[in-house]
N, C-alpha and C positions, 0 to 999 in steps of 0.2 A: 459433581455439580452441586454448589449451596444454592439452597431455596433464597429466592428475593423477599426480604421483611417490605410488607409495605405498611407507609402507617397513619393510618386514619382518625381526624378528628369527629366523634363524635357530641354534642350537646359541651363542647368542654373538655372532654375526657378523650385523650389518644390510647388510641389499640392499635396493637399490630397485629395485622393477620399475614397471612402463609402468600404466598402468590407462585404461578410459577414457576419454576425452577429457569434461570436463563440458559441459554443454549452458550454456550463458550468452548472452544479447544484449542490448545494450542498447535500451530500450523507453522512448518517449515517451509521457508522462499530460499530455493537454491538457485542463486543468479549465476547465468556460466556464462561464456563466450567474450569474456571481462579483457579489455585489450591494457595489459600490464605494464605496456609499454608507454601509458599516458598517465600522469600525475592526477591526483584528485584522491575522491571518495565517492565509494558505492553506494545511494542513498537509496533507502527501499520506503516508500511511503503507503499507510494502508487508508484506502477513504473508503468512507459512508459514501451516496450518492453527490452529498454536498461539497462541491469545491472540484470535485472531481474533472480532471488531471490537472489542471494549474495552477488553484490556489494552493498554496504547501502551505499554507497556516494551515488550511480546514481540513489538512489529512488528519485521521484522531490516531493514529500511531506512525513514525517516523526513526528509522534507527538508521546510520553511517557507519563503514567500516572502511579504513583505506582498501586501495585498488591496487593490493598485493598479490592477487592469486587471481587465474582465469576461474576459479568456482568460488566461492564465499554464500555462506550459509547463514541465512537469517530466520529467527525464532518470532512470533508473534504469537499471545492469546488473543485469541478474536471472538468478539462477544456482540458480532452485529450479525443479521441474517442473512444482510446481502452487501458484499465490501469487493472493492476492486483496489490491483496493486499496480504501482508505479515503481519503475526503477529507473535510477538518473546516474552515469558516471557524472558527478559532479567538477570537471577537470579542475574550476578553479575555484573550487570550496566555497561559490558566494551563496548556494541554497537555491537558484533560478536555473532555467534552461538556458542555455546563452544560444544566439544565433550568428548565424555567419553574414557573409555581408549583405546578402539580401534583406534582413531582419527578420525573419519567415522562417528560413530552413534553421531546424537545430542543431552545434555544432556539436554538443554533445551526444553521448551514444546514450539511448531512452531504451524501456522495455516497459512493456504492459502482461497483465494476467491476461487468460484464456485465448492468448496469443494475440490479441488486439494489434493492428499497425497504422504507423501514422497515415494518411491518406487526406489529403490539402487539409491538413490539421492532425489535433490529436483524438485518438480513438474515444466514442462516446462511453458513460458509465454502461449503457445498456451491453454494447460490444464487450467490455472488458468484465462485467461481472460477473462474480461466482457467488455461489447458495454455503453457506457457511454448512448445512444440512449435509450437500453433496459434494463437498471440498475434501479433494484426498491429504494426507498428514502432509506431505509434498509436493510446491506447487511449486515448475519449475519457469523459469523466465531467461529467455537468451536478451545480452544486450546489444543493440544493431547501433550499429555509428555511422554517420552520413557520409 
């Protein structure tokens, strides 16, 4: 872990001092249960509290991988204290959930961290959250399709 420079203006004169050390590791998302048989990309998004699960701008990391194998393996450093994960089979690559005719249910198949499930909506940050402190190196996440 690198110590954080933080850096302070005094009368004029910037100093940095020591501050400390952030908490960061890097954290494996094994998404299983991947139905290979539909087109797209596995979109694994990590949030802060903020945006948390729909806005996919304000996730602060987001990686894609096609939906080539029922397991795929994704890598994150995570350097927040408290972050929750979203997984999207993206079936038709536009970056959104899409719904079915109702406009409500989602057609694609979603997964969340600490098993969180949809329920007349998506699961709150509080339900899905994990402690970056007590996050094992491997957090695993099955993807459910409607």
């Amino acid at each position: 872990m690198k110590p954080r420079i933080r850096k302070t203006i005094y009368g004029g004169l910037m100093t940095a001092m020591l501050s400390s050390p952030i908490l960061a590791k890097d954290l494996t998302i094994r998404v299983s249960d991947i139905d290979v048989t539909r087109p797209g990309n596995i979109m694994v998004m990590l949030y802060s509290k903020d945006g948390y699960p729909k806005n996919h701008a304000k996730a602060v990391s987001t990686q894609n991988k096609p939906a080539e194998n029922k397991t795929l393996e994704f890598i994150f450093n995570v350097d927040i204290s408290e972050f929750a994960i979203k997984v999207l089979h993206d079936e038709n690559m536009d970056g959104k959930v899409s719904k079915n005719w109702t406009g409500f249910i989602p057609a694609e198949g979603l997964g969340f961290s600490n098993g969180a499930k949809l329920n007349f909506g998506p699961p709150s940050f509080k339900k899905s959250k994990l402690e970056l402190s007590e996050a094992e190196d491997v957090i695993n996440i099955s993807v459910i399709y409607p």
